[in-house]
PASEBA-1860 file (N, C-alpha, C; in nm, 3 decimals):
! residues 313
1> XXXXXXXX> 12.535/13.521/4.799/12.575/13.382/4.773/12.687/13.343/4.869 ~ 12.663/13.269/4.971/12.797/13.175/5.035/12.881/13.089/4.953 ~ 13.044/13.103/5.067/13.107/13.015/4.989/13.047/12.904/4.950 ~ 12.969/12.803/5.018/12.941/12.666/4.981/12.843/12.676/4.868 ~ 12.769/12.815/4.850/12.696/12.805/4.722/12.806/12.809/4.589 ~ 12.898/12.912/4.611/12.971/12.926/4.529/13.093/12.788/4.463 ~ 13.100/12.718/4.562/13.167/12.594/4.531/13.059/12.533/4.429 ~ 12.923/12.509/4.521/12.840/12.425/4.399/12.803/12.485/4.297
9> XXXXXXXX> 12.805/12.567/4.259/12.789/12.667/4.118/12.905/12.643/4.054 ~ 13.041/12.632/4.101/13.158/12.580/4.024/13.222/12.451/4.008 ~ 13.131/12.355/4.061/13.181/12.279/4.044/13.144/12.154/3.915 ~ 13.286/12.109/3.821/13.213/12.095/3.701/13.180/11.971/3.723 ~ 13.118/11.945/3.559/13.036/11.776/3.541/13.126/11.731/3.587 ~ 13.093/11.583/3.653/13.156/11.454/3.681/13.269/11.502/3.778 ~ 13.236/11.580/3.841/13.318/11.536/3.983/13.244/11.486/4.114 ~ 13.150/11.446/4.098/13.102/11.368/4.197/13.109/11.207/4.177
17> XXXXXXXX> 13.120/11.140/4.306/13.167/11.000/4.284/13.061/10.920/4.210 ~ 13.156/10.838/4.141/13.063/10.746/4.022/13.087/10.624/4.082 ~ 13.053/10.509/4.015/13.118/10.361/4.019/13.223/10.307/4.026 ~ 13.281/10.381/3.911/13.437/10.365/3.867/13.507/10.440/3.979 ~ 13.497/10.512/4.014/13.585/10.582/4.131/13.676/10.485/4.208 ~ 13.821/10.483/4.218/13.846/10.402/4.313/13.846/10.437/4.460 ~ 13.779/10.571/4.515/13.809/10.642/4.637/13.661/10.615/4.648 ~ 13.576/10.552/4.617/13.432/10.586/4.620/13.413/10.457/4.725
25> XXXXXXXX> 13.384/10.507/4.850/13.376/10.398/4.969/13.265/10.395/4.987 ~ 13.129/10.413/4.937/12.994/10.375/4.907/13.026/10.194/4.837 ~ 13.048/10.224/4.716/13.062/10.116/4.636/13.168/9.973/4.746 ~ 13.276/10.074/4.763/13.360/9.936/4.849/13.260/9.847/4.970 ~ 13.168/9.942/5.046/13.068/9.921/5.161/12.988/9.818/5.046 ~ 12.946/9.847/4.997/12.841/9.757/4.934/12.899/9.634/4.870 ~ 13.041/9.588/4.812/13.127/9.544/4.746/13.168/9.421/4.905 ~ 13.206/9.513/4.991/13.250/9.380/5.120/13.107/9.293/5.134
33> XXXXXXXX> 13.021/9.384/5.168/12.872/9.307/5.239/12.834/9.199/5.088 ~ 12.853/9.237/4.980/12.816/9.139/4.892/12.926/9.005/4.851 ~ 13.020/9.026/4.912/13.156/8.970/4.908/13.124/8.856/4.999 ~ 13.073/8.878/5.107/13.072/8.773/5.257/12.955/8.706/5.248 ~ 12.840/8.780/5.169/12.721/8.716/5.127/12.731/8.618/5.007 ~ 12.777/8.608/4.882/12.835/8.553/4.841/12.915/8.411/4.832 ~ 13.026/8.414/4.972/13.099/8.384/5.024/13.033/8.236/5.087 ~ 12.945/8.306/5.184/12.832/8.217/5.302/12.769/8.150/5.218
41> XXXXXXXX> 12.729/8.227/5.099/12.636/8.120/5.014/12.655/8.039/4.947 ~ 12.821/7.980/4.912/12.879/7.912/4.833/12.885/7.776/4.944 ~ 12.958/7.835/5.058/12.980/7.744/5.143/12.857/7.663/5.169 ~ 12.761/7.713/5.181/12.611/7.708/5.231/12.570/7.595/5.141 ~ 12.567/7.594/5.020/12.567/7.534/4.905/12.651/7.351/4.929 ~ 12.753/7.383/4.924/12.858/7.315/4.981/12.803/7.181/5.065 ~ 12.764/7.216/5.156/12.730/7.177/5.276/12.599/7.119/5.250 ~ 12.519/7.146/5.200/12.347/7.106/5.134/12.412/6.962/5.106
49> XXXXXXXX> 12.474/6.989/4.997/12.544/6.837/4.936/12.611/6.724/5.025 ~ 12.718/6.796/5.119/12.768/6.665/5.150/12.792/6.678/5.309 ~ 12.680/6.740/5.357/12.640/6.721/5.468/12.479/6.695/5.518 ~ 12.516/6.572/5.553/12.328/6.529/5.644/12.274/6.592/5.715 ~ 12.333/6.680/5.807/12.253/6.773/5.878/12.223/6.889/5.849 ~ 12.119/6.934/5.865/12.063/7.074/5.827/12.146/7.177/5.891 ~ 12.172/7.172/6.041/12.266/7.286/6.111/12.413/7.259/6.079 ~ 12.478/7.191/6.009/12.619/7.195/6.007/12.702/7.318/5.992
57> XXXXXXXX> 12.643/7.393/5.872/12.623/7.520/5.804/12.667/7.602/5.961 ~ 12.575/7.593/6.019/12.518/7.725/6.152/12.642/7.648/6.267 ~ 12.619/7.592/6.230/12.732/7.518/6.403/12.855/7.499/6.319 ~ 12.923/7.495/6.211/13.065/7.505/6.167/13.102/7.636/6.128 ~ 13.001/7.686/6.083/13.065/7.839/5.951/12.997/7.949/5.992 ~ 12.916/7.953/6.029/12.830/8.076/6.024/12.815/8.098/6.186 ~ 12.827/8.073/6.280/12.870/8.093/6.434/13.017/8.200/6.388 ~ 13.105/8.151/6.308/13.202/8.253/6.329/13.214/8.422/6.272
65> XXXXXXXX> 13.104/8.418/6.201/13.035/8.498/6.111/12.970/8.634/6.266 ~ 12.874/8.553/6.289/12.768/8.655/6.340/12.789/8.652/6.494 ~ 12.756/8.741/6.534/12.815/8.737/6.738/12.668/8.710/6.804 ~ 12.767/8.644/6.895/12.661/8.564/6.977/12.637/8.707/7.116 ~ 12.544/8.671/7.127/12.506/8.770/7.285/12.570/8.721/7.409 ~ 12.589/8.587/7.436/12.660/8.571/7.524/12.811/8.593/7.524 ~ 12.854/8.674/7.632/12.984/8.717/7.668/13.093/8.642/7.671 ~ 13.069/8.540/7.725/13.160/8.380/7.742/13.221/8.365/7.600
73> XXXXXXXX> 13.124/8.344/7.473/13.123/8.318/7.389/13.229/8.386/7.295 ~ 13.137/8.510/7.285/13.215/8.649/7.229/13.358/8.644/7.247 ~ 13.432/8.625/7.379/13.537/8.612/7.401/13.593/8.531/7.334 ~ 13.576/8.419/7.276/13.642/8.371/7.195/13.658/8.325/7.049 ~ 13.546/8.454/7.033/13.524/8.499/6.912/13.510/8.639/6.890 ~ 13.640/8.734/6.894/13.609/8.907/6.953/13.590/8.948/6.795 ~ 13.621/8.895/6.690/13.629/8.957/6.575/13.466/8.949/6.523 ~ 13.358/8.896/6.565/13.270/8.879/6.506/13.197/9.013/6.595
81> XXXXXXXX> 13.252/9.121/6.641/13.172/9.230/6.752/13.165/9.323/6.566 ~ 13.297/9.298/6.453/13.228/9.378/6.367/13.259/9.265/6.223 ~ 13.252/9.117/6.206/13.201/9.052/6.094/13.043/9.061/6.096 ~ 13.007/9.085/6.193/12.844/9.064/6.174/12.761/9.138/6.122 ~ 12.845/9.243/6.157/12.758/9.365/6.005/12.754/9.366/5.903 ~ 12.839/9.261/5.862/12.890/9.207/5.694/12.796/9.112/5.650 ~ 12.754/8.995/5.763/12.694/8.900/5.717/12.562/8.885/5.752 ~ 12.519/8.857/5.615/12.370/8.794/5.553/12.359/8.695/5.517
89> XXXXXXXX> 12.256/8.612/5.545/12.270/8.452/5.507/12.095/8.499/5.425 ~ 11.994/8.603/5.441/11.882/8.572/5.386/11.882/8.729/5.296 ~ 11.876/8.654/5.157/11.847/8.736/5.050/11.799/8.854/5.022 ~ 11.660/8.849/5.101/11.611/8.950/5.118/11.642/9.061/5.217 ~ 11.700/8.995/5.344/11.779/9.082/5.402/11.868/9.144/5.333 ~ 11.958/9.084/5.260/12.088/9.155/5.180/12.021/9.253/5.098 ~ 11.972/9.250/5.018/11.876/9.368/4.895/11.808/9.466/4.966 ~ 11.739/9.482/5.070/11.677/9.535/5.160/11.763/9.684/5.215
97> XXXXXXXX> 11.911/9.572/5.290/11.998/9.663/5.377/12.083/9.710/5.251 ~ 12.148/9.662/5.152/12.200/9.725/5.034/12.116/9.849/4.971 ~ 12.012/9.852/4.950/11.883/9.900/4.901/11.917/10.065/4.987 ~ 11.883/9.980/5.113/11.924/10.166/5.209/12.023/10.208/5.209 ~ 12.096/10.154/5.221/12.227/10.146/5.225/12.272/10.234/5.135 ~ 12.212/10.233/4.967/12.253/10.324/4.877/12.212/10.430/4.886 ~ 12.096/10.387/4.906/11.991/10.574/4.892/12.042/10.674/4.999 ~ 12.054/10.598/5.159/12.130/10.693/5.224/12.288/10.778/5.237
105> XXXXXXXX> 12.338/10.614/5.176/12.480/10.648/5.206/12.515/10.752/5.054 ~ 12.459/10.717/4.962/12.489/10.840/4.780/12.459/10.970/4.860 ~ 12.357/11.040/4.921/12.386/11.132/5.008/12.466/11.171/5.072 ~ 12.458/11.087/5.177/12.585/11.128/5.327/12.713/11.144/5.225 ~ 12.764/11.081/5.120/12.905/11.088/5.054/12.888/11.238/4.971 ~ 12.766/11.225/4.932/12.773/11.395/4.836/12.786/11.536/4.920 ~ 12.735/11.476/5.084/12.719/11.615/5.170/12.870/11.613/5.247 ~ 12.963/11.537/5.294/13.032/11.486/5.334/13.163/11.453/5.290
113> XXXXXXXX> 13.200/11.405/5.189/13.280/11.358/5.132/13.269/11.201/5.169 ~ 13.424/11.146/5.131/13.465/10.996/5.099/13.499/10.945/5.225 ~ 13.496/11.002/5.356/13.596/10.946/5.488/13.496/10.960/5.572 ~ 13.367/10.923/5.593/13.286/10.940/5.689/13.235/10.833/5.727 ~ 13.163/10.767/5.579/13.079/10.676/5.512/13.034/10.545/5.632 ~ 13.215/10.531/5.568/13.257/10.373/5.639/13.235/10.354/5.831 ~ 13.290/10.479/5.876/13.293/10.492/6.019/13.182/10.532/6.067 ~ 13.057/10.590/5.998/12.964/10.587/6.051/12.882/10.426/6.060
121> XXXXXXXX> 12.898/10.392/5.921/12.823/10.224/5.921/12.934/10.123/6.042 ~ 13.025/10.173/6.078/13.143/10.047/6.191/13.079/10.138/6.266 ~ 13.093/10.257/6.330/13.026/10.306/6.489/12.831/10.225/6.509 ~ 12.739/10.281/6.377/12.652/10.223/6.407/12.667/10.031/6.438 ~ 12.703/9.937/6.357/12.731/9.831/6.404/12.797/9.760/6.530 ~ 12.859/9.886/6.577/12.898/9.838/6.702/12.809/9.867/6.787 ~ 12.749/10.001/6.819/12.671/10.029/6.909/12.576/9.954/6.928 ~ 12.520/9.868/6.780/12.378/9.839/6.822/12.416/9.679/6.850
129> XXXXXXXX> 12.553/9.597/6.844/12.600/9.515/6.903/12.597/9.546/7.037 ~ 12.660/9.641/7.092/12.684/9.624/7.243/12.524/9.688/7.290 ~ 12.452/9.725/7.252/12.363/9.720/7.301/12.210/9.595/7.340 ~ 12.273/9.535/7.180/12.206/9.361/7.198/12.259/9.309/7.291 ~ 12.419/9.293/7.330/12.418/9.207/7.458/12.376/9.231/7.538 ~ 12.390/9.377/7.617/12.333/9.440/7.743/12.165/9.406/7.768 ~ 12.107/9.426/7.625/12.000/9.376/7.625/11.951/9.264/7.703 ~ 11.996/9.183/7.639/12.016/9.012/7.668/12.005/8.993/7.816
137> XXXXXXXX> 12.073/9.086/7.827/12.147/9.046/7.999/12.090/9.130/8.091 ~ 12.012/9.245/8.028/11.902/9.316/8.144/11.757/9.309/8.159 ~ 11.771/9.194/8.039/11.609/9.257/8.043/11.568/9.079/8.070 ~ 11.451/9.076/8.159/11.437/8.958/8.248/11.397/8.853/8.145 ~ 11.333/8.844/8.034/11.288/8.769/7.959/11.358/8.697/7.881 ~ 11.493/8.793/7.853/11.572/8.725/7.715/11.659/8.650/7.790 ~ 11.724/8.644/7.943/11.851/8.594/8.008/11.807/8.454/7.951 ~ 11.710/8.394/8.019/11.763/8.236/7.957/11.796/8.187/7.870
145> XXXXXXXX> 11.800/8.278/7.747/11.806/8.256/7.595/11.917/8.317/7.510 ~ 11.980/8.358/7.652/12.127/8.410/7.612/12.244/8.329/7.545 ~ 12.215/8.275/7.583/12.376/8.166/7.514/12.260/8.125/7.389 ~ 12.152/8.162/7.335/12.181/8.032/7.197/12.133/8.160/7.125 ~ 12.121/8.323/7.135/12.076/8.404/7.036/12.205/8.469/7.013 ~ 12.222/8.510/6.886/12.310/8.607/6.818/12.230/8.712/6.670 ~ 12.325/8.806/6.684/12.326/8.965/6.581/12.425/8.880/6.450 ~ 12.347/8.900/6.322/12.369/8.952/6.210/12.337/9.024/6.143
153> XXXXXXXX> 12.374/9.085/6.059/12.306/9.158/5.939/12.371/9.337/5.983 ~ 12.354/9.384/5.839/12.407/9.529/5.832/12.295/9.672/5.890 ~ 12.171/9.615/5.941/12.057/9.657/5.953/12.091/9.825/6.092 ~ 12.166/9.760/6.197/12.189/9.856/6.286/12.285/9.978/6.257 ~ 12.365/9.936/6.154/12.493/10.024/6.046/12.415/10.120/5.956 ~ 12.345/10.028/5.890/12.212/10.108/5.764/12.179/10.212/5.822 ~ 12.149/10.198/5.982/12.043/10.276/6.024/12.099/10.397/6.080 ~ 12.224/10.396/6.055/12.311/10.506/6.161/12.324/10.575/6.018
161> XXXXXXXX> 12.393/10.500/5.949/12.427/10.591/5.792/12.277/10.682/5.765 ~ 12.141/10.613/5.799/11.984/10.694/5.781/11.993/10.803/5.852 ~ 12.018/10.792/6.009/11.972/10.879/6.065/12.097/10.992/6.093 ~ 12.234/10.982/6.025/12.302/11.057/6.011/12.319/11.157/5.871 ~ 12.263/11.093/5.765/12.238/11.172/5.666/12.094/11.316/5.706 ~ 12.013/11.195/5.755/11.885/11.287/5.778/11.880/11.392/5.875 ~ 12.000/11.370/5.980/12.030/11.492/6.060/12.120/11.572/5.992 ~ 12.231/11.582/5.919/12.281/11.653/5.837/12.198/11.744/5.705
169> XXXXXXXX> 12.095/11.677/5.620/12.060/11.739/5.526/11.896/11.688/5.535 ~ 11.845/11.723/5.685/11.668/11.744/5.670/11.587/11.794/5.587 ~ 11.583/11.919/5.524/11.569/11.973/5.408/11.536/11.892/5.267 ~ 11.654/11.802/5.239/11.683/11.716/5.130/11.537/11.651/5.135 ~ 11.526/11.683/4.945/11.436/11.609/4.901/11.443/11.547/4.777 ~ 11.406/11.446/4.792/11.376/11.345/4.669/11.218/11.379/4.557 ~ 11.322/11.318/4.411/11.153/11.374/4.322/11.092/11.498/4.331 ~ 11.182/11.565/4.298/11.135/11.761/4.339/11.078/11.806/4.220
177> XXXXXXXX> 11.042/11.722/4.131/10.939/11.751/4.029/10.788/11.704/4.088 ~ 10.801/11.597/4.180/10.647/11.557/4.242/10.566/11.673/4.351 ~ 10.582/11.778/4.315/10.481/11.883/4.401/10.616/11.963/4.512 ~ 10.723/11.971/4.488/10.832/12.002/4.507/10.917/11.894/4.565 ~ 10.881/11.786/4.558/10.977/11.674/4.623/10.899/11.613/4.792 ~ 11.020/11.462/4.806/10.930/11.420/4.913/11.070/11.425/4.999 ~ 11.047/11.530/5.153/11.149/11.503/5.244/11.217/11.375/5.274 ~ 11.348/11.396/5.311/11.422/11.290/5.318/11.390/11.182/5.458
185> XXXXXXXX> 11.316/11.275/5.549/11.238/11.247/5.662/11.128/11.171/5.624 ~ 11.082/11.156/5.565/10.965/11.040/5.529/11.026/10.930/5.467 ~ 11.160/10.968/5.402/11.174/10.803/5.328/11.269/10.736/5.505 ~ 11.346/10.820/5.553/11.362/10.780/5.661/11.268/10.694/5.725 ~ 11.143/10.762/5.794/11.026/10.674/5.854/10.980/10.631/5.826 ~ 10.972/10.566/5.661/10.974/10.434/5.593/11.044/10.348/5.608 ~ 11.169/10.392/5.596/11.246/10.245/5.664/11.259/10.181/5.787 ~ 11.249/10.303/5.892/11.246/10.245/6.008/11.094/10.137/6.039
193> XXXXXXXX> 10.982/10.229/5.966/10.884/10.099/6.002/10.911/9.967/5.923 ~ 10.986/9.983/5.804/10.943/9.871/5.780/11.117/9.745/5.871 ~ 11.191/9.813/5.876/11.291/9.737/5.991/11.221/9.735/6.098 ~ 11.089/9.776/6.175/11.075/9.774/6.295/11.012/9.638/6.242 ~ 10.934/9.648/6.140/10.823/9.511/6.103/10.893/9.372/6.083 ~ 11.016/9.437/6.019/11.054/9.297/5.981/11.122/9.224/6.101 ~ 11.169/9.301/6.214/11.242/9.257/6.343/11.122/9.216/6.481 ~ 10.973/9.260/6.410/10.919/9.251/6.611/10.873/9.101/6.577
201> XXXXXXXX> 10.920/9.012/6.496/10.895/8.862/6.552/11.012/8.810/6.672 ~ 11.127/8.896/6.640/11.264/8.831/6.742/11.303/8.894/6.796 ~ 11.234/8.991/6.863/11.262/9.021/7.021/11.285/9.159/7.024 ~ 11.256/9.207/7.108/11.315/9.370/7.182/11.453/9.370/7.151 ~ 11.513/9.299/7.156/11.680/9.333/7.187/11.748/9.366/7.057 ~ 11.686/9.274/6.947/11.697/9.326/6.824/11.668/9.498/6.762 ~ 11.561/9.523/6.822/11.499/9.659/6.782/11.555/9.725/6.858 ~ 11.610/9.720/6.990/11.643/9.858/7.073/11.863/9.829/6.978
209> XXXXXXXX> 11.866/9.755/6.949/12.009/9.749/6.866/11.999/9.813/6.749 ~ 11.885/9.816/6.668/11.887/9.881/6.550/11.851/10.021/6.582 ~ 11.820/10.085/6.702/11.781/10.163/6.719/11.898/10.294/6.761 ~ 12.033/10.216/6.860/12.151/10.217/6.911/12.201/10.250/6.751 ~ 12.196/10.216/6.672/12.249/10.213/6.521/12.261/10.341/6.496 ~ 12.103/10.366/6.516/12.048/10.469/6.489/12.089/10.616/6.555 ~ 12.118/10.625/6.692/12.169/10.676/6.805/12.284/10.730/6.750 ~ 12.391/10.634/6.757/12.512/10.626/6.725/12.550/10.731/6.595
217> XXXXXXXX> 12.455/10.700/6.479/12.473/10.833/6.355/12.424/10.958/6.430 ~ 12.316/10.970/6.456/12.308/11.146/6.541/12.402/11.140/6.628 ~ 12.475/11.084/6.701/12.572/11.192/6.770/12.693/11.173/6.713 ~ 12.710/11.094/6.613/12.860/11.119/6.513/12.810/11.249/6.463 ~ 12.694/11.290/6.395/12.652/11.447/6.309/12.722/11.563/6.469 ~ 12.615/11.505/6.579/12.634/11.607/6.704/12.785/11.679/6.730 ~ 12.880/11.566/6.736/12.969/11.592/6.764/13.069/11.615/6.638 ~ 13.082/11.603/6.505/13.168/11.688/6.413/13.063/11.796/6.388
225> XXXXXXXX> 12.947/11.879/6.510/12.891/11.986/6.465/13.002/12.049/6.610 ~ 13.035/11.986/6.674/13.104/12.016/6.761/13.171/12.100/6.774 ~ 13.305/11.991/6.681/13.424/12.014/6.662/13.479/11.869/6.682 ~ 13.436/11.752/6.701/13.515/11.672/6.704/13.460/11.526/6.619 ~ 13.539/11.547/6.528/13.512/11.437/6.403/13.555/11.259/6.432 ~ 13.482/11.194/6.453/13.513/11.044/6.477/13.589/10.970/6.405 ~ 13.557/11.021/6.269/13.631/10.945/6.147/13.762/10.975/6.136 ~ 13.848/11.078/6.176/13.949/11.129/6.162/14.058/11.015/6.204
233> XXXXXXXX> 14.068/10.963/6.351/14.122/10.833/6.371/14.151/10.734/6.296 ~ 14.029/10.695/6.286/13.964/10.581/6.215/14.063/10.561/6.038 ~ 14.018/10.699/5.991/14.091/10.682/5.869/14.261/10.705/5.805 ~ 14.316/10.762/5.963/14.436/10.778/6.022/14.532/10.660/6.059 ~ 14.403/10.539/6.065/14.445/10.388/6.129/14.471/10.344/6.017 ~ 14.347/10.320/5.949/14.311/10.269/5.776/14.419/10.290/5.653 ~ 14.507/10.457/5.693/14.585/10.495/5.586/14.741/10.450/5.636 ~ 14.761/10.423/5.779/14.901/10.370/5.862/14.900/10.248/5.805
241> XXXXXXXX> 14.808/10.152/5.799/14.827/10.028/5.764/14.868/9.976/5.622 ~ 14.733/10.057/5.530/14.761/10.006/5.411/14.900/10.138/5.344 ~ 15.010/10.183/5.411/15.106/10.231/5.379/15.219/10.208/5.481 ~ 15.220/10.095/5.528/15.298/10.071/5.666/15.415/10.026/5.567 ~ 15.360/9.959/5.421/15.533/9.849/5.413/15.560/9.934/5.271 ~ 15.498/10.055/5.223/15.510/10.144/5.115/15.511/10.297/5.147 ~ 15.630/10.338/5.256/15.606/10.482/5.311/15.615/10.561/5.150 ~ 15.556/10.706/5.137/15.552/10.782/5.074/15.646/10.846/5.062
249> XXXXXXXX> 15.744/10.904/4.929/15.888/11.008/4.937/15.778/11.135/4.952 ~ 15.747/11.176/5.066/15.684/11.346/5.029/15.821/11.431/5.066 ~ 15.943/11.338/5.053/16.053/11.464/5.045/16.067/11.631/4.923 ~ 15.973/11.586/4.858/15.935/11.659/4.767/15.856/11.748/4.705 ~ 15.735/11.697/4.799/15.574/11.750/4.789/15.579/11.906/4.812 ~ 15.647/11.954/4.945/15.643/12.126/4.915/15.700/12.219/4.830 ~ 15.833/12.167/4.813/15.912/12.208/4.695/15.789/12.262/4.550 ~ 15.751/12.116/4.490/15.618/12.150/4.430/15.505/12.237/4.440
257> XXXXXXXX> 15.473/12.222/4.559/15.325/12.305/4.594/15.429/12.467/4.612 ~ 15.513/12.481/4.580/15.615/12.666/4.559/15.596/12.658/4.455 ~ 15.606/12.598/4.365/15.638/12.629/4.237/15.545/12.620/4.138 ~ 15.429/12.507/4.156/15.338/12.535/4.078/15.207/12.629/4.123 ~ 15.222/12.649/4.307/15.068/12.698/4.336/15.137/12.870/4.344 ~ 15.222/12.888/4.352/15.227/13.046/4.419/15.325/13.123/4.332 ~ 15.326/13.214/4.337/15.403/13.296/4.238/15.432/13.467/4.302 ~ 15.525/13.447/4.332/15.598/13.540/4.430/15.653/13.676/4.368
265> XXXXXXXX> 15.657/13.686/4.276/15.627/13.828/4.165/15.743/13.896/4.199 ~ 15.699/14.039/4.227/15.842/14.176/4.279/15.729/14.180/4.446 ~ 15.637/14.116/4.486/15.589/14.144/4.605/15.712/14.129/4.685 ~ 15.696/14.174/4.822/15.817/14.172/4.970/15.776/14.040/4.985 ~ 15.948/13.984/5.053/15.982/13.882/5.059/15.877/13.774/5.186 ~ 15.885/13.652/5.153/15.770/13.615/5.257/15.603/13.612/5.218 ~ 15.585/13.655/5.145/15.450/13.703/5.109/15.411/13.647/5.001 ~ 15.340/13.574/4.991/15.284/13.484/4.863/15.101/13.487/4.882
273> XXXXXXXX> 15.096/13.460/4.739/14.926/13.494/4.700/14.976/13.388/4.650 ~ 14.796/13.328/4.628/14.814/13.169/4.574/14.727/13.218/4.472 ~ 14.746/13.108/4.325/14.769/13.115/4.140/14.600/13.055/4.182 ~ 14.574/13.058/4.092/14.398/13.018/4.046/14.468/12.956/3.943 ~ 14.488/12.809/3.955/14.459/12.734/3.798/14.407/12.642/3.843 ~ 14.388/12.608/3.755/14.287/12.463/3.709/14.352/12.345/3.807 ~ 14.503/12.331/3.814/14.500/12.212/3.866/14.492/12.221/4.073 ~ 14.508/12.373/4.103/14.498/12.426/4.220/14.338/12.349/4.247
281> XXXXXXXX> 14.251/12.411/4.157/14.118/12.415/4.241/14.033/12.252/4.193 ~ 14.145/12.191/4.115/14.068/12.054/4.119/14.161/11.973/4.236 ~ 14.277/12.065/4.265/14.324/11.977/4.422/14.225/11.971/4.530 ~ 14.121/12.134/4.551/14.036/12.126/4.685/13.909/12.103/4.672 ~ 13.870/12.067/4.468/13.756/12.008/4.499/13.787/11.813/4.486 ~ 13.869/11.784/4.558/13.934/11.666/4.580/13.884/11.626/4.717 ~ 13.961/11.690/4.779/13.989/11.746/4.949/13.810/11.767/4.974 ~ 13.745/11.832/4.907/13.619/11.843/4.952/13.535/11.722/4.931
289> XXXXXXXX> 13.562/11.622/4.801/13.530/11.503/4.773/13.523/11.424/4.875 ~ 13.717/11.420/4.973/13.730/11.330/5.051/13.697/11.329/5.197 ~ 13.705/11.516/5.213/13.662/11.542/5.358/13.505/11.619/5.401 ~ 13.525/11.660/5.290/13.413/11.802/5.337/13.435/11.923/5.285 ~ 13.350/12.001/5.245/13.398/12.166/5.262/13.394/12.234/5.374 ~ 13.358/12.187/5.502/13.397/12.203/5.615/13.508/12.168/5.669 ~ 13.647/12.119/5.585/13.752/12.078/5.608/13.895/12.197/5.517 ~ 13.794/12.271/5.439/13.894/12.360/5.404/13.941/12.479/5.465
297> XXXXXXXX> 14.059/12.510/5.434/14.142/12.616/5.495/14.056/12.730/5.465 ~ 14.105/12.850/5.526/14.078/13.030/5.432/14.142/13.013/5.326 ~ 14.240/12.994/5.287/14.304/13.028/5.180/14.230/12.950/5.037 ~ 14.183/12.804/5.071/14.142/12.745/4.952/13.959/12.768/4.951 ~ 13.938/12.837/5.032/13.774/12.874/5.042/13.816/13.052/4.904 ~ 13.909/13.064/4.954/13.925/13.230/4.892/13.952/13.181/4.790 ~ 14.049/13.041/4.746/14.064/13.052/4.562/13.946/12.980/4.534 ~ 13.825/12.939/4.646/13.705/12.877/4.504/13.654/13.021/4.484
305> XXXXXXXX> 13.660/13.085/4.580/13.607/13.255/4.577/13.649/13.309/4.423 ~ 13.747/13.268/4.477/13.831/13.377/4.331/13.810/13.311/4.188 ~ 13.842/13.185/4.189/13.756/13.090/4.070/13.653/13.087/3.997 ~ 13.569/13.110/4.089/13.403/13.174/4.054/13.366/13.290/4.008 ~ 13.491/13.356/4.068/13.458/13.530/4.055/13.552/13.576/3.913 ~ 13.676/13.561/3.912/13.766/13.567/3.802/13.815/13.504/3.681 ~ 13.767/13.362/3.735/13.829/13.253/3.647/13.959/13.216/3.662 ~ 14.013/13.109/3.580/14.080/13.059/3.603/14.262/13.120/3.492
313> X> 14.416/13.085/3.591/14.498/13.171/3.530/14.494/13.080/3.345
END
């Protein structure tokens, strides 16, 4: 039995993320995109009423929403390179990309932890942005139609969160009572056909972007198989900000971690073994929640060891 078997053999009910979780960045991902959808649709509403024109909507509110392919443009609108992964103006789009969105991303968070999630769905959305413009602009058909097409929707993000789960846990199967289950690789190449179907009315540039989406999750897997994790930044930025005007007293924090994790006995001085209790090993199945079990030390791989093997003090 490996450590990582031995973690999942010990690890009890209900520590995997639920609803209620407030660390559960599945739910927040799905919570913004329904937030801006929402949002568009009120305004949208709005506008039916006490506006005569049908495009007011698209030429006041929703231009600032979704990015345009032309460069000119973009420039003076740089924030929409990642509102546009947020916004949905058609229903069925929203349920669709939410829809994958869950099935893949409840995975990627159970194999993974809580800090991946988000930066894989912002790397895929960008990539398959900068790859729609380039599009636009190389390929001989779409140039004249550059200034009036633009990217919305969460579809190129979805698809990175797909094809990064499915390179991480190929194996994984769904319904393993139906004849042992159906690979996670087929519900994969279900979605991609049916995103290829729902996109080949509007163009190549669309599909080779959702595809860039797609790209973008295999080599986020490639490279934390590496050694070098993307998200680490990212959530380094995320935790500076929302603690910029509330620094933390950790004047205190080691003091603690002496006194409740280790216990220094008549052993020689310097030398500490770490305690097996309960609140030790629900600290690193925390840490494994938020990072990975590929993020733990030796020492806290040896107390799930010892946890499993001895029990708890």
């Amino acid at each position: 039995m490996g450590e990582s078997d031995r973690y999942q053999d010990y690890r009890r009910p209900g520590r995997r993320f639920t609803l209620g979780d407030d660390n559960n960045a599945l739910v927040g991902l799905v919570t913004i995109n329904i937030i801006f959808f929402l949002l568009l649709m009120v305004i949208k509403v709005i506008y039916f009423f006490v506006q005569a024109s049908g495009n007011s909507f698209d030429q006041q509110v929703l231009q600032y929403f979704e990015m345009p392919a032309q460069l000119v443009t973009l420039s003076e609108r740089p924030w929409t390179l990642f509102t546009h992964m947020f916004t949905h103006t058609s229903v069925i789009q929203m349920l669709s990309n939410m829809l994958w969105l869950w099935a893949f991303g409840y995975i990627l968070q159970q194999l993974t932890g809580n800090r991946k999630l988000i930066p894989i769905y912002i790397y895929g959305g960008v990539a398959g942005a900068l790859v729609f413009i380039i599009s636009n602009y190389a390929i001989a058909p779409l140039r004249p139609s550059v200034s009036t097409v633009s990217l919305m929707g969460g579809n190129a993000a979805t698809m990175a969160i797909a094809a990064a789960t499915t390179m991480l846990a190929p194996d994984f199967r769904f319904f393993r009572n139906l004849g042992g289950g159906i690979p996670i690789w087929v519900l994969t190449l279900v979605y991609v056909l049916i995103d290829f179907a729902g996109v080949a009315t509007l163009g190549a540039a669309f599909s080779l972007a959702h595809l860039a989406g797609a790209g973008a999750g295999l080599l986020f897997v490639f490279f934390v198989r590496k050694g070098y994790d993307g998200s680490i930044w990212m959530n380094k930025l995320y935790f500076w900000f929302m603690n910029l005007f509330t620094p933390g007293n950790n004047s205190s924090s080691e003091s603690v971690r002496e006194k409740v994790f280790y216990n220094a006995g008549e052993r020689k001085p310097y030398k500490k073994t770490s305690n097996v209790t309960q609140q030790r090993v629900d600290e690193i199945l925390d840490k494994i929640n938020q990072k990975g079990y590929h993020f733990l030390t030796d020492e806290e791989k040896n107390i799930l060891k010892r946890a499993a093997d001895e029990g708890l003090n």
